[in-house]
N, C-alpha and C positions, 0 to 999 in steps of 0.2 A: 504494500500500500504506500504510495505516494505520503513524502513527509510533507507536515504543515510547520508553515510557521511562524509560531506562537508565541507573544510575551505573556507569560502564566504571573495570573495575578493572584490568584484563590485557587485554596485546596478542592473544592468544588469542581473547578475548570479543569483541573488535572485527573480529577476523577471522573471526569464525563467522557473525558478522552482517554482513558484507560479501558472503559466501559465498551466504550466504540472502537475501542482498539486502535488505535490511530497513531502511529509511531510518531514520536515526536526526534528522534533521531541525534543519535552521539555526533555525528558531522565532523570527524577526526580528519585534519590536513596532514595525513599519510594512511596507508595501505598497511593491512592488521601485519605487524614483525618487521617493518622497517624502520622501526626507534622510536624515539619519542617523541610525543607533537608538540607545535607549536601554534595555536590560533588564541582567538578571540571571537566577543562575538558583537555583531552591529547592535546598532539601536534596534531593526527591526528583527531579530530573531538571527540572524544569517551567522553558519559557522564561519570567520573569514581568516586567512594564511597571517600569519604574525613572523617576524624572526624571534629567533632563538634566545628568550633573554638570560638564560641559563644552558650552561652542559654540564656534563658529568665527565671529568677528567682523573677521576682516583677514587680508590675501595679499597675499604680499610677492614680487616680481620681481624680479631683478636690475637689470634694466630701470627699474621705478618704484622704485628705490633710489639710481638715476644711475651705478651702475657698470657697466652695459653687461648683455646676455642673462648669466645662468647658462648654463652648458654641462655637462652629467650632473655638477650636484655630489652629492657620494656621503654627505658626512659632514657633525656640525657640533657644535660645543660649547659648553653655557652658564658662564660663569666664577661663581666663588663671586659676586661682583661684578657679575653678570649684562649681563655682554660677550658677544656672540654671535661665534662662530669659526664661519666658513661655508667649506668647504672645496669650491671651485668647482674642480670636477676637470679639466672639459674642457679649463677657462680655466689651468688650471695656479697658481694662485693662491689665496690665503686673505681674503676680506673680513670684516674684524671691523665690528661694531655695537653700537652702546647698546642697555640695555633698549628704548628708545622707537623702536629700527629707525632710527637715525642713522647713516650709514657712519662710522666712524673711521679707518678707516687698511684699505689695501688691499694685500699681499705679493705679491710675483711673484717677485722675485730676492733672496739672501742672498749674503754674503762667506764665502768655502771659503781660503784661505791666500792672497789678496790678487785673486783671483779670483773676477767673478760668477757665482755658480751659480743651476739653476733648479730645478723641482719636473717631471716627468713623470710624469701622471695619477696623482697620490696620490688613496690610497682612505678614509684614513685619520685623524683629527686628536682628540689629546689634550691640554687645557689644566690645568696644574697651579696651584697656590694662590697658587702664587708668580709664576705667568703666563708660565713655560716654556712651551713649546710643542713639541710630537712630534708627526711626521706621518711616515705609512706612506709612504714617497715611491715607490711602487710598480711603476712605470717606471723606474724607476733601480735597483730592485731593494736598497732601503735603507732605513732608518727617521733621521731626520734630528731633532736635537735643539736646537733653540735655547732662549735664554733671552729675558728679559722686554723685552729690546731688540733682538729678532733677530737677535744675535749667534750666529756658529754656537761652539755647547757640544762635540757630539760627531756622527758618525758610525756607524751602524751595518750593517756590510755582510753577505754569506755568512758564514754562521759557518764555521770550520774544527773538525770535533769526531768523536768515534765515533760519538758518537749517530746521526749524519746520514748518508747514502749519498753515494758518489761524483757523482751524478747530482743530487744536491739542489739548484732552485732557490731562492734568499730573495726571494719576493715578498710582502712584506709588507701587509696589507688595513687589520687595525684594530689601534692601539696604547694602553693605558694605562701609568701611571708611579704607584707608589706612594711613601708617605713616605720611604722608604731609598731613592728613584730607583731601583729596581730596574724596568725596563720589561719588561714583557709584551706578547707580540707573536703576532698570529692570523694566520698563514701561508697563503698557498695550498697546494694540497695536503697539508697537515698532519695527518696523523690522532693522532698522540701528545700531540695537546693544546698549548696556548700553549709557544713558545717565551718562556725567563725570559733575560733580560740583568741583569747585575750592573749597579752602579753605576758603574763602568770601561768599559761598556759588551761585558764579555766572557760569552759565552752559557753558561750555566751544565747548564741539566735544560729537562724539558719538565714541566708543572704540567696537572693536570686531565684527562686522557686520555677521551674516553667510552668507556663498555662497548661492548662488540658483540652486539648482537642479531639473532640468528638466525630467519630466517622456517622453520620446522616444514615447508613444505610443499615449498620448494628444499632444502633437508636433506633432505629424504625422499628426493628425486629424485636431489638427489647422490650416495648413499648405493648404489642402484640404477643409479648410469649406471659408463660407462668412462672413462677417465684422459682421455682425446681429447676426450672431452664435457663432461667436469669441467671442464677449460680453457678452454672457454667460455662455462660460466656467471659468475653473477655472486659475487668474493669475499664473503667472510663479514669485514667490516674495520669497524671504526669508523666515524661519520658524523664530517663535519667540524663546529668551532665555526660560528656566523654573524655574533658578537658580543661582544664585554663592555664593562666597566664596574665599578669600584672603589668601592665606597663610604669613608669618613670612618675605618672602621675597617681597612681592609686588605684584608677580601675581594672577592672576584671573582664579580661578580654575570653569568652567561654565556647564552646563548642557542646553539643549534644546531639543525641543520634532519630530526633523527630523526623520524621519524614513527612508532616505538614506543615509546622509554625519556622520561626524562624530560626534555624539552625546554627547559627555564630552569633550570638549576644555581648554587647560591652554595658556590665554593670556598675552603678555606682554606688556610693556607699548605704543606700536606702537600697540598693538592689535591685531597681529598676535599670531597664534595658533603653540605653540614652546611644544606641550604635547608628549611623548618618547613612543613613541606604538610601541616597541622592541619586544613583548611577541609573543607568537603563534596566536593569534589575538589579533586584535583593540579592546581597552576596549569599550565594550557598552553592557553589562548584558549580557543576555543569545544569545549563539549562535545558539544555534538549539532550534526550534521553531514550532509551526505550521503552515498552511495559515490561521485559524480561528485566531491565540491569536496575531499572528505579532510580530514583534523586543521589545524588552524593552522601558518602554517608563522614562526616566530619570528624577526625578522631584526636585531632592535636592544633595547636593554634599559636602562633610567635609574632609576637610582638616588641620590634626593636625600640619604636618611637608611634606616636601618635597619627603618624602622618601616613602608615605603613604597616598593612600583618598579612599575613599568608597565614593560611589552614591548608591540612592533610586529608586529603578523602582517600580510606581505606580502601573504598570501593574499587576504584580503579590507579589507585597509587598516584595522583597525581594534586600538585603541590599550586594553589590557588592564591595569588596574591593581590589585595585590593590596596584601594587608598583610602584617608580616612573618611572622602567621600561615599564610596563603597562602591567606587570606580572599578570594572576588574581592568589590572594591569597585565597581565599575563601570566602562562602556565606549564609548569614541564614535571618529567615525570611520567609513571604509568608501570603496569604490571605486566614480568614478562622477564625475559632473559638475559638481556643486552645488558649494556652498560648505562647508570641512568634509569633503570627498572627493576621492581622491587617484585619478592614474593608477598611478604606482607609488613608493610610499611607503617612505622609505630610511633614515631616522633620528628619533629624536624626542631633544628634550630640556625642563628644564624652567626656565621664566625667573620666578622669584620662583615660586607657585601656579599661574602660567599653566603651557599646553604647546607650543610650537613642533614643528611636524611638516615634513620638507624633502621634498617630490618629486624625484624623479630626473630623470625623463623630462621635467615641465612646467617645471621648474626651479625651483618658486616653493618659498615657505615661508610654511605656513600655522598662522595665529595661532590659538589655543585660551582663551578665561577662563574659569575656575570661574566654576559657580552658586551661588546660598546654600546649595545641596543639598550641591555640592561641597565648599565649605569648609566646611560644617559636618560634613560626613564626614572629609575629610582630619584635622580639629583635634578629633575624637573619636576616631580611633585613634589620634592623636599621643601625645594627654592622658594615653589608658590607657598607652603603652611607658612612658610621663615619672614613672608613678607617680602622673599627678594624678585619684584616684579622684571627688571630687566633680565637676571639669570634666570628667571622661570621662562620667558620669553623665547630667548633665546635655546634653551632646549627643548622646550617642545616642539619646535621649529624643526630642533635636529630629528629630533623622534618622530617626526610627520616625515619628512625626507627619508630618512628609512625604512616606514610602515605608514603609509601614506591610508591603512585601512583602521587605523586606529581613532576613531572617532572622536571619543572624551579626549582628545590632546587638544581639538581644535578648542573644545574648552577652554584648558585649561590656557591656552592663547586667550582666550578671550576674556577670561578671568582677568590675567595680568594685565594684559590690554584696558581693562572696566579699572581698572585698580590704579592705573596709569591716568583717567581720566579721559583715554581716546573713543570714547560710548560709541562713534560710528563705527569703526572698523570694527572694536567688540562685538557690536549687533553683529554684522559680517561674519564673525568666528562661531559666534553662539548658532547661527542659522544652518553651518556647516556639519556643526556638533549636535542638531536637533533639538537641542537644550532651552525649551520654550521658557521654562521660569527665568533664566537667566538674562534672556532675549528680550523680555520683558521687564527686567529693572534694566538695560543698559539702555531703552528706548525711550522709558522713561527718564533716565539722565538725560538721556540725550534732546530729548525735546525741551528738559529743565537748562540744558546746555545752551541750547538753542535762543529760549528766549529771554536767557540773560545776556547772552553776546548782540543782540538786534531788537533790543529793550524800548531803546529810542528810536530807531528806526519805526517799528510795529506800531510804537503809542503816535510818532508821527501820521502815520498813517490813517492808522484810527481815529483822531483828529480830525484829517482833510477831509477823510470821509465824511466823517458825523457831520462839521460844516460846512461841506459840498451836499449833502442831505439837507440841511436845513434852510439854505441858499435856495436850492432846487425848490423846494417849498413853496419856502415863501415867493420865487417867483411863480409857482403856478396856479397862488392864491390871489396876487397880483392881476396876471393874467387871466384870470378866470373875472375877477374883479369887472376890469376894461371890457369884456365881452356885455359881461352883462350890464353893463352901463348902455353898452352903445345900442344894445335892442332896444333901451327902452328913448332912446332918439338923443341923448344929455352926450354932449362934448366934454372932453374931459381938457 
């Protein structure tokens, strides 16, 4: 069946077309096993050819690292100082690395009150500024704190609280830690959202909850069945988190595995979902898809700076980067054999502009460099958050001349352009970019532009007329005057 296509606005719309069977189509700019793609996609749905803003140039092993096989590491973390924290799960241990993939020091055991203790199957590892360290230690059913010497800082076990059921395990997956050390913790079983811990380490609330979306078609059925039957369908409950991550400022950049609402959330400290989905669609991986392969499924999310995050979609291994408009910038990645392709892809992070990406299953961790494409993309939506109108300019400039199918650049020209005070040619860029809200405050300047430069001219104008109007007037009242005088025989 012939693909449509579609800007999917509602769970609804996507379910009509699942219903009717209607391919909505993966649209990949290459042929299934010849590497990994590169596109984007238009305003109107269309998958279109991008360059490369990322390759894969190096794969790293446990093994060719000299510290023996990875075994399912789960997690891993780049330091501001671009330390690499590899959280080797199987192996129960942590191997840190230089940027340049040099082992430096390898964790297996910490001191607990003059006793060694150890890590069982942590899922989890968060490295703070200061080179703390928090890991979900997940077999032990605990989140474990040390500092920048691996000194043990704190413990954190089952909370005791109302909030929580008698029945409640603490097994903790993934942990961050913001400025105030208040640590945030993504639970198994949790649906009420990140467990928050104080600085004391005492549990406080639960932060970011997701909504519950209800499928219209098991509603229906519920609605019609009996109490016996109702019992075993499936609840109507929250999806679990799959992820987070902190940015510089505080919030909480999240990922979870819904396949209706919206799948990457930036929460703030009330927990509500404050993320800027300005772009032609709501960020959440690929838009067009099949009914077999389904929506993206989100499992990890980085966040260098604000202006900047990429997510993981497990689904088809491929590594999703917006801007903090929720512009998609580009994508690489994918599952499969090659170099650059993953069996099952578990976390990413970002070392300096590069991206390290960790397999689960093969254990490696595979190395990513910007293209010139890349960094000149990355350092023109930098430019524009920074305020720097002429350098944002000038690179998206550059980034149109290399991907002249990249739409949101002419934006972002027109942005700088609006910012610059140039409103007409802005229009011009906004009209290129489809970007009607945009197009419409710069038109509005521009007509406010307009009638302050030609102020006196305009009010001149409207002057001669109003007394060329009123002239005209009163000569026609004059004139009308004289007519009727002279009918009646009276010389004027």
């Amino acid at each position: 069946m012939s693909k449509i296509i579609q800007k999917v606005k509602s769970p609804l719309l996507i379910a009509i077309c699942c219903l009717l069977g209607l391919s909505m189509g993966e649209g990949l700019v290459r042929a299934e096993g010849s590497g990994p793609a590169s596109y984007n996609y238009s305003f109107w749905g269309l998958t279109v050819a991008s360059p490369a803003a990322y390759v894969a140039t190096d794969l790293y092993s446990g093994k060719s690292l000299g510290v023996g096989t990875f075994k399912e590491p789960s997690d891993l973390h780049v330091t501001r100082d671009n330390q690499i924290y590899v959280l080797d799960s199987g192996n129960n241990r942590i191997v840190i690395l230089d940027e340049s993939f040099h082992v430096l020091e390898v964790i297996e055991t910490f001191k607990r009150e003059g006793e060694t203790d150890t890590f069982s199957n942590p899922q989890g590892i968060f490295v703070t500024d200061n080179n703390h360290v928090i890991v979900a230690d997940t077999g032990n059913k605990r989140v474990v704190h040390l500092d920048q010497n691996f000194n043990l800082v704190k413990i954190l076990e089952a909370p005791e609280s109302e909030l929580l059921t008698s029945t409640f395990q603490f097994q903790p997956v993934r942990v961050v830690m913001d400025e105030a050390q208040r640590i945030y913790v993504m639970a198994i079983g949790v649906f009420d959202g990140f467990m928050e811990f104080n600085a004391e380490g005492v549990f406080t609330s639960f932060i970011g909850a997701n909504r519950v979306y209800v499928d219209p078609v098991e509603y229906f059925w519920k609605r019609l069945s009996t109490k016996a039957q109702r019992s075993q369908m499936v609840m109507f409950t929250p999806t679990e988190f799959t992820n987070l991550d902190i940015d510089d400022e505080g919030f909480i950049y999240a990922t979870n595995g819904d396949n209706w609402g919206d799948n990457i959330k930036k929460l703030n400290a009330q927990g509500n979902d404050i993320l800027r989905r300005t772009g032609y669609y709501s960020p959440q991986g690929d838009i067009r898809y099949t009914a077999d392969t389904g929506r993206s499924r989100m499992i990890d999310i980085d966040v260098t700076d604000s202006e900047i995050y990429s997510v993981l979609d497990a689904k088809r291994g491929r590594v999703f980067t917006y801007s903090g408009d929720g512009h998609f910038m580009y994508v690489f990645g994918g599952i499969g054999n090659q170099l650059g392709e993953f069996n099952t892809p578990t976390a990413i992070d970002r070392v300096g502009d590069d991206f390290i990406v960790l397999d689960k299953a093969l254990g490696e961790i595979t190395l990513f460099r910007t293209t010139e494409y890349g960094r000149t993309l990355n350092e023109a939506v930098r430019s524009y958050y920074r305020g720097q109108e002429e350098a944002a300019f000038d690179l998206f400039s550059q980034t149109i001349n290399m991907n002249a199918n990249l739409e949101f650049a002419y934006a972002g020209i027109g942005k700088a352009l609006l910012r610059q005070g140039d409103y007409d040619e802005s229009m011009k860029q906004f009209k290129r970019s489809m970007d009607q809200a945009n197009y419409s405050k710069a038109f509005l300047l521009f007509r406010k532009q307009v009638m302050r430069e030609h102020f006196a001219t305009i009010m001149t104008v409207i002057v001669v007329l109003i007394i060329g109007a009123w002239a005209a007037g009163r000569y026609r009242k004059a004139a009308k005057y004289r007519k009727a005088i002279r009918k009646r025989g009276v010389s004027i």
